[in-house]
Steps between C-alpha positions, in 0.01 A plus 500: 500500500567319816604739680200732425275200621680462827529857594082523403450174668728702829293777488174351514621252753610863748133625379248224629787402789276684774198401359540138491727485771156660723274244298687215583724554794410616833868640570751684344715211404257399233545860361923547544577187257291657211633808525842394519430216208371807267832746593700173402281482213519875383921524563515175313302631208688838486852347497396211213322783296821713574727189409257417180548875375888533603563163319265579173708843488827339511430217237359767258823720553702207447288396200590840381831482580536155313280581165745816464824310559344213248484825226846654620615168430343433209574809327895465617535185333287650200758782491828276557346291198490773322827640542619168496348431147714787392842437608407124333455663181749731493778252603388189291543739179846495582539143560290375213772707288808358685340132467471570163791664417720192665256217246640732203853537590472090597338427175737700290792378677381135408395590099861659484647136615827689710612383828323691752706587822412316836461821662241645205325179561506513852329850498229385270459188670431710834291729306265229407516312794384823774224605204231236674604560837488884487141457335389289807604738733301775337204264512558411842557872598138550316338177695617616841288836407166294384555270859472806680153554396224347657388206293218595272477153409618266194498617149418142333594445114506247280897356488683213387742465773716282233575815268575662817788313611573447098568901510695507817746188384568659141608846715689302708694248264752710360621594855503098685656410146813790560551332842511143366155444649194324339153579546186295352141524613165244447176453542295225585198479298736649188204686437475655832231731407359812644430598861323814660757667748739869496692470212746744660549338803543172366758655296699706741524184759574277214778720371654569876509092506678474175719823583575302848584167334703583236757669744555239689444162287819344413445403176137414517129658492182373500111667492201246480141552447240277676148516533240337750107564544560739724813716441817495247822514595830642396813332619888631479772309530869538506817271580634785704687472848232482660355695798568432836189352704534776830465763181217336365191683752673859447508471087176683456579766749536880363835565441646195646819332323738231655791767528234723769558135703828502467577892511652528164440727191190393332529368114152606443157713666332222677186622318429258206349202725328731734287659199450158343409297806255834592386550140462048564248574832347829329340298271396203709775290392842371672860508449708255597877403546705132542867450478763257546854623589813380390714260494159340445521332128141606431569878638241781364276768545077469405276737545143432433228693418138474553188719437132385465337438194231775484171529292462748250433820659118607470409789207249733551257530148662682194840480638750399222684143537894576538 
């Protein structure tokens, strides 16, 4: 548009140049300005009108270019999920059956009161201990998938964040109690009471915490639930080693361990933190990390958890309460 009204205003101003320039200027330096302000004018209205159209062109073929990568993407991921939803299936069957089959021979090896052998007990042991941790990888395999989508915003449901963590301890008891390790959780009220947020994603970052903690407490785990007016909080706490405080800005990194530091084989992905800590901002919350290192007395490991508290999310008339 300005542009158009420069190169008009240009060739009006090269129209009436000889005319005014007579009216009101005895010599032909009252004429030679005019014309050259309206050839200034006119080249100066081509090249913006030029520019305008060159520049509208290339932001629509970019738009273009940028709405069909957003549907390439979207149906990749869509498709990975999908195949990814398969091989889930088809190798938990398996497991479930294996987890199950180990419970059985355990149980009837206890009802039948014989010795079992330390190397029987071993294998069950290690059966039941990788069980959670081969589940969490699955999950986290399934979570990297969702992050790769572009955020179509919270799903908000009614939880109690204190059954939550109830769930995860239970599934993790067995395990910290065949290392020697105890693990206890509370909440603060007792009856902490229900909170709007994604049920999933409290759970998955929850359960990478607990996952995290219980491999490298010492004999000790912790979770607490507290509450304020304007967000709740999950804490985890173990009387582990501790982490070392140049490690401590690189924990939430994708795929970073301590052994990539120190050039060694890596003990584990790297992944669980990242996904909770970005699952954490996703959802307008924050992780957080503080440890003490031994040969500190009080050495540990916390990680805290905070998300908003939300309001209930708005229903549109007719639509059934969940």
């Amino acid at each position: 548009m300005l542009g158009a009204l420069i190169l008009v205003f240009g060739l009006a101003n090269l129209v009436v140049a000889p005319v005014v320039g007579e009216a009101m200027f005895a010599r032909l330096w009252g004429i030679e300005p005019l014309t050259y302000m309206g050839a200034a004018l006119v080249i100066l209205g081509l090249a913006i009108t030029s520019l305008a159209y060159m520049v509208s062109d290339i932001v629509r073929s970019r738009r273009r270019a940028s709405d069909e990568d957003r549907r390439f993407a979207e149906r990749w991921t869509q498709v990975t999920q999908q195949y990814f939803d398969l091989f889930n299936h088809d190798l938990g069957r398996p497991l479930r059956r294996i987890l199950g089959k180990e419970r059985e021979i355990r149980e009837q090896l206890q009802a039948s009161g014989s010795d079992i052998h330390p190397s029987v007990r071993e294998l069950l042991d290690e059966i039941e201990e990788q069980t959670p941790s081969f589940r969490l990888m699955m999950s986290n395999i399934q979570v990297l998938i969702e992050l790769e989508t572009p955020n179509t915003g919270e799903h908000l449901h009614a939880v109690e964040p204190a059954e939550v963590v109830r769930r995860i301890v239970d599934r993790y008891s067995l395990v910290a109690g065949d290392a020697n390790k105890q693990i206890v959780w509370w909440s603060e009220p007792t009856e902490f009471g229900i909170v709007y947020c994604d049920s999933s994603a409290v759970e998955h970052i929850v359960t990478n915490l607990v996952d995290n903690t219980v491999r490298y407490a010492e004999s000790f785990a912790e979770i607490g639930l507290t509450r304020d007016d304007q967000a709740f909080h999950i804490r985890v706490w173990d009387d582990g080693p501790g982490i070392a405080s140049r490690y401590l800005p690189y924990l939430f990194d994708r795929g970073w361990t301590p052994e990539v530091a120190r050039h060694e084989e890596r003990t584990s992905s790297g992944l669980g933190l990242f996904i909770a800590h970005t699952l954490a901002k996703r959802h307008g919350g924050d992780l957080t990390v503080e440890s003490i290192t031994v040969p500190d007395s009080d050495h540990h490991t916390s990680f805290t958890l905070t998300l908003p508290l939300q309001s209930a999310p708005s229903r549109t008339a007719g639509e059934p309460v969940a």
